[in-house]
N, C-alpha and C positions, 0 to 999 in steps of 0.2 A: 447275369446268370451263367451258370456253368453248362458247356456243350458237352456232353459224355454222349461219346458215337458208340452203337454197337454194329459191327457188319456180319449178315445173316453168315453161317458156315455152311449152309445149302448155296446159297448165291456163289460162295466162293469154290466151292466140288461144280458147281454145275459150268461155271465160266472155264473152268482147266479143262473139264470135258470138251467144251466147245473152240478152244483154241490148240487141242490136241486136232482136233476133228478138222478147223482150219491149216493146220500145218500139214496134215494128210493130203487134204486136198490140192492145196498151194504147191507142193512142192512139185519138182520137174519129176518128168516122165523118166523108167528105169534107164540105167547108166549102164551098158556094158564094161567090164575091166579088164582091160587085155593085156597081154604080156611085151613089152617094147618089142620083144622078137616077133610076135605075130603082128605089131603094128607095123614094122621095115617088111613084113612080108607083103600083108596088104597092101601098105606102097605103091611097091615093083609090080604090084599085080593088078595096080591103078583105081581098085576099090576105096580108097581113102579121098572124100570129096573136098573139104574144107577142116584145116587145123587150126588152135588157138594154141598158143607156146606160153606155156605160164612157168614163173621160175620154179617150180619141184613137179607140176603135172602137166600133160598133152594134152587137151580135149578137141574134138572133132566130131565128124560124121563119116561112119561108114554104111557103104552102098554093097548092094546082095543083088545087083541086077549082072549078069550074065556069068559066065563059068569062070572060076579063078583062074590063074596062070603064074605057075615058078611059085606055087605052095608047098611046103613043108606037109606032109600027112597031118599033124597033128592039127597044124590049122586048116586043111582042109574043111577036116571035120568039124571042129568050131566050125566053118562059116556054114557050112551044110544045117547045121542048127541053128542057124539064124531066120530068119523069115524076109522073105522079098521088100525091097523098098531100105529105105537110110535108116539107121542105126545109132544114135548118138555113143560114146566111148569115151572112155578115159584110161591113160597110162602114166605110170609112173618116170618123170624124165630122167636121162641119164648123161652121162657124160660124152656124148656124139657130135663131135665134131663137124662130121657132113653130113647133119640132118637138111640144113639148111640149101644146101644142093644137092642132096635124095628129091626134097619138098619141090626146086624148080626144074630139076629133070622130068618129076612126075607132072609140073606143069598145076601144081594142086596148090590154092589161095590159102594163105597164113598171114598171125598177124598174131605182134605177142599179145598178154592180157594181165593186166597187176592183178595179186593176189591178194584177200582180203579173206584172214584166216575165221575172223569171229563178230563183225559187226551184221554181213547177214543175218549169221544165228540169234546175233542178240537183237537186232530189232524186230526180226519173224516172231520173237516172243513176245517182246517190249510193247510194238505198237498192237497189237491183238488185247492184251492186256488194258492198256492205256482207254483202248476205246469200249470194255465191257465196263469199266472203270465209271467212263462217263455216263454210258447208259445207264449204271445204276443210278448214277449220284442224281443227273437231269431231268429224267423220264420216270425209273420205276418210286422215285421217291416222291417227285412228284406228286403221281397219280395217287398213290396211295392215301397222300396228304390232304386231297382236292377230295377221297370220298370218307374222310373222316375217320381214319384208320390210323394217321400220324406219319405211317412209314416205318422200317424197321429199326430207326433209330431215335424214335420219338415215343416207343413202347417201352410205359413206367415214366416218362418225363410228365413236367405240371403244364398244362399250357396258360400259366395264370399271365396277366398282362401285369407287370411293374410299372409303375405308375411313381416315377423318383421326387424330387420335389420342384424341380425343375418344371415339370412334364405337370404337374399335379396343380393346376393355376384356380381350381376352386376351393373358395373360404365359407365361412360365415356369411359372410354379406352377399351374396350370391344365392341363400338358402333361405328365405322367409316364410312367414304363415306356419311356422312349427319352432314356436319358442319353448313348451316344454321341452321336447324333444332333444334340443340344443342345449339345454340347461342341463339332462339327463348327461350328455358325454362331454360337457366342461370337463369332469372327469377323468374321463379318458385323455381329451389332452391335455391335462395338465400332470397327468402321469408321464406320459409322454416325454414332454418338455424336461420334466422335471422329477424323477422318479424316487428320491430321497427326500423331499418335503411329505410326499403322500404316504411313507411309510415310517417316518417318525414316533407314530402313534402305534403303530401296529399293526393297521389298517393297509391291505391289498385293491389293486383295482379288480374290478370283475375279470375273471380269463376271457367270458363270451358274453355280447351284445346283440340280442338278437332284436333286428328291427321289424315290427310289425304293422301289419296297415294296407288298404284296400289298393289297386292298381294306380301307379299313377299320380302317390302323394311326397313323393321325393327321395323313395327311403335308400337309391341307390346313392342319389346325386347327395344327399346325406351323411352317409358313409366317404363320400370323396373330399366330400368338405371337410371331415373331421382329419384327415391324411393333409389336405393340403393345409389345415389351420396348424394342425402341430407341424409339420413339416418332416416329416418322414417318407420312407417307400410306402406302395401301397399295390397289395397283392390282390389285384381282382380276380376271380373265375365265379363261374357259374356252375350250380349244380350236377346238369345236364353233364359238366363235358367231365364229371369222372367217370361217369359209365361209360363203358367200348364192349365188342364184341369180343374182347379176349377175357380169357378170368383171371382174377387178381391184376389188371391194368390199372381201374380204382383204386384200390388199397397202394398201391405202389404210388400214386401219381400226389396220394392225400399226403404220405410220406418225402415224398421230393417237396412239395409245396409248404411244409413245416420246415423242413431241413433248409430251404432257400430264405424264409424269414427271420430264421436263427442267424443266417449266416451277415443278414445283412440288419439286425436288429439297432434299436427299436423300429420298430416295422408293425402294419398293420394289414392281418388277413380279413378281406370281404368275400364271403362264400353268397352269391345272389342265389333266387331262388332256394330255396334251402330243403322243400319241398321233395324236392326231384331227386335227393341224396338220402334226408331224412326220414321218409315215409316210414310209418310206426311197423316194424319188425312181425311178421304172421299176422299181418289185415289184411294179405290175400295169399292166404296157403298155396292155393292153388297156382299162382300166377307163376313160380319158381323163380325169385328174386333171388338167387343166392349171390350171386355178384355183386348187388346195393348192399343186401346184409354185411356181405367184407368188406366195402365200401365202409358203409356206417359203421361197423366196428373197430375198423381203422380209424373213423374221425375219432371215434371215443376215445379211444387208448392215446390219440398224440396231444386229445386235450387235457386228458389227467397225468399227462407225462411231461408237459411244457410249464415249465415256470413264469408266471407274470413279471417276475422281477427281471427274466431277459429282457424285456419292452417289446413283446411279443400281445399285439389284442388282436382278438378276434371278433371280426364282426359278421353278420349276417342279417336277411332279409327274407322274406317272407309271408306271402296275401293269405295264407292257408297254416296258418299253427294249430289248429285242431288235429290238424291227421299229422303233425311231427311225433318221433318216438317218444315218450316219455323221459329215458334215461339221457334225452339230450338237453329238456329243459331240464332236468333236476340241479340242484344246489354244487358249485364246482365245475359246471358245464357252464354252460347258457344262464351266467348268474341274475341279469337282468333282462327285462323284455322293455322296450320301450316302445310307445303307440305313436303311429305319424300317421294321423286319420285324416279325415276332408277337411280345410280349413274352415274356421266361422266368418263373421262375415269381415272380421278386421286383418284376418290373416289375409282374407283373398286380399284385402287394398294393397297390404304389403307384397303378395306375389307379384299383383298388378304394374306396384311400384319399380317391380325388375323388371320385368317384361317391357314396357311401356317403352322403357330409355330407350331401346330398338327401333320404338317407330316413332312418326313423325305424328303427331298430336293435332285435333285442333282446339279449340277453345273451351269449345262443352266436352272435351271425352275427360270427365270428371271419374276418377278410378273411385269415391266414394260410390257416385252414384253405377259405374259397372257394377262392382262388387253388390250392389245390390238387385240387380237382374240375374246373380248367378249363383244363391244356396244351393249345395250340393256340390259345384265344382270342385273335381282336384285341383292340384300345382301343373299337372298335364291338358287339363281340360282348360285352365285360363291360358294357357300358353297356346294351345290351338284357335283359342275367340282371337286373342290380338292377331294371331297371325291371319286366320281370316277375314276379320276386319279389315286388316291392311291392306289384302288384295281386294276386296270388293270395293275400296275407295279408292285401288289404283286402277280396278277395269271402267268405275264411270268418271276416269279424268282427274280427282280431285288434288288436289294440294298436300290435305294432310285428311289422317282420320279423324270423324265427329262422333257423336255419340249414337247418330243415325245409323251406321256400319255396323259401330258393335251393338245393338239390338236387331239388325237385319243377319249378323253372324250368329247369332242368340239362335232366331229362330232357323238358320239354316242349320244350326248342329241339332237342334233340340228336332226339328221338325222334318228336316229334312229340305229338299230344292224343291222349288217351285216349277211345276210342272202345267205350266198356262197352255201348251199344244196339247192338253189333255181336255176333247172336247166333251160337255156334258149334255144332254139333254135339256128340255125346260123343265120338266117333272124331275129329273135327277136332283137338279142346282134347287130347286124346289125344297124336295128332300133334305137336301144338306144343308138349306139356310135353317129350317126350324129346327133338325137335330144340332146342330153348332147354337142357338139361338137357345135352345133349351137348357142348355150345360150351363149359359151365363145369368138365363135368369133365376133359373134352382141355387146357382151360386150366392148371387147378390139377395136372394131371399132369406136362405138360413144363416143359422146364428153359428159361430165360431169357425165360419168356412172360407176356406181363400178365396179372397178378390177375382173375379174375371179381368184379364189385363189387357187380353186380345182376341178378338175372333174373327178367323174367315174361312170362305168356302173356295180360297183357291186350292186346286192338289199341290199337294208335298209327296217327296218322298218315294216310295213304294208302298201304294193301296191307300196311301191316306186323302182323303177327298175333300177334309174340311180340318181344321185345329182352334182348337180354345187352348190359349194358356193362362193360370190361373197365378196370381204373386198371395205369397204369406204377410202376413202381419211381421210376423218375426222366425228366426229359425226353431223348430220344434223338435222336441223329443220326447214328449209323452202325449199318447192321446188319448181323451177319453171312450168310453162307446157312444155320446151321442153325437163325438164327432167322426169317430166310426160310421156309424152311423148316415150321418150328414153329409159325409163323403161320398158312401153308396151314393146316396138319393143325386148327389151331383153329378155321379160315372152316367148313370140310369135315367138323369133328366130329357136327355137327348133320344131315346129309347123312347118316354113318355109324352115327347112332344109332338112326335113322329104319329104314335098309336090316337094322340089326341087331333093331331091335326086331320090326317089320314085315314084314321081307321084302319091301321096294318102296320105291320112292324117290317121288316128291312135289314139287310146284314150289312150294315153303317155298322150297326151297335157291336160287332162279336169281340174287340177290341175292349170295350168298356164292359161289358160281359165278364169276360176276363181278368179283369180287373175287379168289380167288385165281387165276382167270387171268390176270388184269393184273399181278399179282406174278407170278406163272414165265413171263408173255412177258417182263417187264419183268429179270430174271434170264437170261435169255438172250438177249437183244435191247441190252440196255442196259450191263448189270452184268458181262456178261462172265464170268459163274460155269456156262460148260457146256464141259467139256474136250473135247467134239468139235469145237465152232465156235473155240475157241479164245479170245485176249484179243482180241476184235474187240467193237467197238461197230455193230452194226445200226441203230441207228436213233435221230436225233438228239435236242438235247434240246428239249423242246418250252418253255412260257412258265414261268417262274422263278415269277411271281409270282399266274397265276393257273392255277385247277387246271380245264382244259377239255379236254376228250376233242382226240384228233390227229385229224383227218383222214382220212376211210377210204378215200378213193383216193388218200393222198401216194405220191409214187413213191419204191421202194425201192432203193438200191444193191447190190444182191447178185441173186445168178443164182436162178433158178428149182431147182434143186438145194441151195441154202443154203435155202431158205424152206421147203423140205421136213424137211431136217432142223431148221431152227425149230421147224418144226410136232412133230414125233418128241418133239423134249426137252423141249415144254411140255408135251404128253402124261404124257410119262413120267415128270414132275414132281409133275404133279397126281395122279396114279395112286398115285406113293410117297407124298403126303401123305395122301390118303386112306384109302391098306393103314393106315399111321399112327397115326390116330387110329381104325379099327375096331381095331384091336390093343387101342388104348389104352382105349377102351370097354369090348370083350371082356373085357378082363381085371378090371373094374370093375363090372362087369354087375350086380350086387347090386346095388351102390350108385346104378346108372344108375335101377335099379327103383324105388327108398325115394325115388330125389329125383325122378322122374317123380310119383310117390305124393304124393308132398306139396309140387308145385310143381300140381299140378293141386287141391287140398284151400287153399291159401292164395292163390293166384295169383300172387304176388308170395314171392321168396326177396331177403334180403338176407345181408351176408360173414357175419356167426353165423350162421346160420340153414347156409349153408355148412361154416362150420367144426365146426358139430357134425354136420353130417350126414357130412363128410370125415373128419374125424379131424385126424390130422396132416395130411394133405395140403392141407389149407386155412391152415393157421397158417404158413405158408413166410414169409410177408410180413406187415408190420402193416397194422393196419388203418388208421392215418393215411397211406397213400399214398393218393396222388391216380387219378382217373380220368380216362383219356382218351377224350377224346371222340370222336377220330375213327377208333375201332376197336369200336364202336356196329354190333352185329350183328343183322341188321331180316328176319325170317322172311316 
């Protein structure tokens, strides 16, 4: 990349100031300038203490201590205006013969002195200079750099990272568990590579590729792979850093980071974040964005001004395309969008398949059978299971990792650490064996509800005092209501075992609480499954890709009288699941006793440990289904 320096023209007024100011200071004290005739007066009149003889000038000191003698009137008075004490002086030399025996008559110390007409002067300037020099380059540029400012020679510059091909060591085969995805930008590098095959026909590759998809599912390490599969440069930056506190820095910086792609074309721009640059144009009037505004309309203008045929693509990223401007998706921008969502359950084997090489393996750590303890997982989340697996089989000694680790890793991501110096009561652990105990048998009773896989009352975590986790059949994506439904009555069974065992309810439950409220508003609000409100959707959809609570003062579309009845049918929702599962306890009530009994004597229950205490109602499902993790119920 090219270095284009600008130096501030305040820094450089202000350092001439200050090197005037040092030559003031520095330099010697005033010089009297005498006439050689008043210096041969002084002389004789033994005032003159110490001479230096330099080839054109005298320099010395003269002394004002006692009353002259054998002066001239005119030098009297000169001395008379001088002030007591030595004098430093200077005379012009002349051609005197018996200066040098005036000098040892007077008994007065000389000694000659070489003359150097212009090297003082010039380094009194030079080294002053040299060193405001460095203080700028070392210290003030620095500083500036270190609070995100750049410096004053880094305002308007890109600070994208080039990534050459050398430098750029990820492919394809480094990138698994998102084969559409990869199929999507064959594409691009085969444009790339080859950019007069792809336009034979007539046919362009897209200008912009915006990748889309939840935290975490690759979509950076994606974009690298496509750079290092064609083999080109690759211009990364991030959102965030074309904003600064100056205006128009953005817009300049969007402008340098085009211009440097061109220069070194076919090349690929990766904008991450995209978000933080593109946010849709007056969605917060208020907020006075006009700096992103120039920002965003500088991206606009350089990508309807760039030709695809330089081998110029652009790529981008993005957890949040809901709130990007509109005119940036439109046709000629952003011409494709491509989705890198959570893997299924074949993807995960092949993330597993990378990861794995890394660590030391044992026998059972079967990546079929991980990938099946982990629907839901990204590309980021399998990558932190191995990695903590691996250390929890090198804190208890082991050889290699088994499949014991990574389901003890399972549950420390999902669950949190086990917190065993967390003493409990007998009536507490009481407590939390039937509510834990209840979750699993409301589980294994109803119909199309996931498996109980584990349960115990030791603490996890933060506040969590007991966990059931519950494995799918398979990965899902449609529910119906009555497993809506069935789900409540599962959140709420530990609630109902509590009030049945007890006679009292307990804040174990506020966690599951919460949970299945968000399910029967989200059922009436969203789902459209309550036949008094009708097929109306209340309340819109919020972000695709990241999962963050809405907004508790968004304003609502509907009257004061509909919210009412919202309120009636989540009620009445949560009330039927909860009759539900006390039903379904009631009727089990033995059984709720012997596994309260011996989930409080082992602490820990696993699926046998289940199925014989169940009977048949444990054997419904095998035991090789998977666990989901995000139905992980935290007392």
């Amino acid at each position: 990349m090219e270095k284009k320096q600008q130096f501030s023209i305040w820094y450089l007024f202000a350092a001439l100031l200050l090197i005037v100011a040092l030559q003031d200071y520095l330099a010697p004290p005033h010089v009297d300038n005498l006439p050689y005739s008043d210096f041969k007066s002084f002389l004789r009149s033994g005032k003159i203490t110490e001479v230096a003889l330099g080839e054109a000038v005298i320099t010395g000191t003269l002394s004002n201590d006692g009353a002259g003698e054998d002066l001239s009137p005119k030098t009297a008075e000169r001395l008379a205006t001088l002030s007591k004490g030595p004098h430093p002086f200077t005379t012009v030399r002349v051609d005197d013969r018996a200066l040098v025996g005036d000098l040892e008559a007077a008994k007065v110390p000389f000694a000659g002195r070489v003359e150097s007409k212009w090297l003082p002067a010039l380094l009194s300037w030079v080294i002053p200079a040299l060193v405001f020099f460095a203080l700028w380059s070392f210290l003030i540029k620095r500083m500036a750099g270190s609070q995100g400012m750049g410096g004053f020679m880094s305002v308007g510059k890109s600070k994208a990272k080039v990534y050459m091909e050398t430098d750029t060591k990820v492919t394809f085969d480094d990138v698994a568990g998102v084969d559409e995805a990869k199929e999507e930008l064959q594409e691009v590098i085969g444009f790339l590579k080859d950019p007069a095959r792809y336009g034979r026909l007539g046919g362009r590759v897209p200008k912009g590729v915006l990748l889309v998809g939840p935290p975490g599912t690759g979509k950076t390490l994606l974009a690298r792979a496509v750079a290092g599969q064609a083999g080109v440069p690759f211009f990364s930056i991030s959102g965030s850093e074309f904003v600064e506190m100056f205006v128009g820095v953005g817009a300049a910086r969007v402008r340098d980071l085009f211009e440097q792609a061109r220069k070194q074309a076919p090349a690929i721009i990766f904008i991450d974040e995209l978000d933080a640059l593109g946010r849709a144009r007056g969605a917060y009037p208020m907020g006075g964005h006009d700096e992103k505004e120039q920002t965003l309309n500088q991206l606009l203008s350089e990508m309807d001004g760039f030709d695809t045929s330089a081998g110029v693509v652009l790529l981008a990223a993005t957890n949040r395309p809901e709130i990007l401007d509109p005119a940036l998706l439109r046709a000629g921008r952003f011409d494709r969008q491509v989705l890198v969502d959570r893997p299924d359950r074949k993807g995960r084997v092949q993330i597993l398949d990378v990861h794995l090489k890394k660590v030391k393996l044992a026998s059972d750590a079967d990546p079929e059978k991980i990938a099946a303890l982990t629907p839901g997982f990204s590309g980021a989340d399998l990558a932190n299971l191995v990695n903590e697996a691996a250390l929890l089989a090198t804190r208890r000694g082991a050889d290699a990792a088994g499949l014991d680790d990574f389901t003890a890793a399972i549950e420390r991501i999902v669950a949190g650490l086990e917190k065993r110096n967390r003493l409990l009561n007998p009536l507490e652990r009481k407590v939390v064996a039937y509510h834990e105990m209840g979750h699993a048998l409301v589980a294994l009773s109803l119909p199309g509800v996931d498996r109980a896989h584990k349960i115990s009352i030791i603490p996890r975590g933060i506040g969590a005092l007991g966990y059931t986790i519950q494995r799918p059949t398979e990965d899902r994506f449609l529910m119906t209501r009555e497993e809506l439904e069935s789900k409540m009555a599962v959140l709420l069974g530990g609630r109902a075992s509590e009030h049945l065992a007890f006679g009292h309810l307990s804040t174990g439950a506020a966690d599951d609480l919460a949970k299945a409220t968000d399910i029967a508003r989200s059922m009436v609000m969203r789902y459209g499954m309550e036949a008094k409100l009708g097929h109306v959707s209340y309340e819109g959809e919020g972000s695709r890709f990241l999962d963050v609570p809405q907004a508790m003062n968004r304003r609502h579309e509907f009257s004061e009288e509909v919210a009412r009845e919202i309120d009636r049918a989540v009620k009445a929702i949560l009330e039927a699941a909860f009759e539900n599962a006390t039903q379904v306890l009631a009727e089990q009530r033995s059984i709720l006793d012997r596994g309260a009994a011996l989930l409080l004597e082992k602490e820990t229950l696993n699926e046998e440990n289940l199925r014989e205490l169940t009977g048949a109602a444990g054997s419904r499902e095998s035991a090789e289904q998977p666990v989901r993790v995000a139905d992980v119920t935290q007392m």
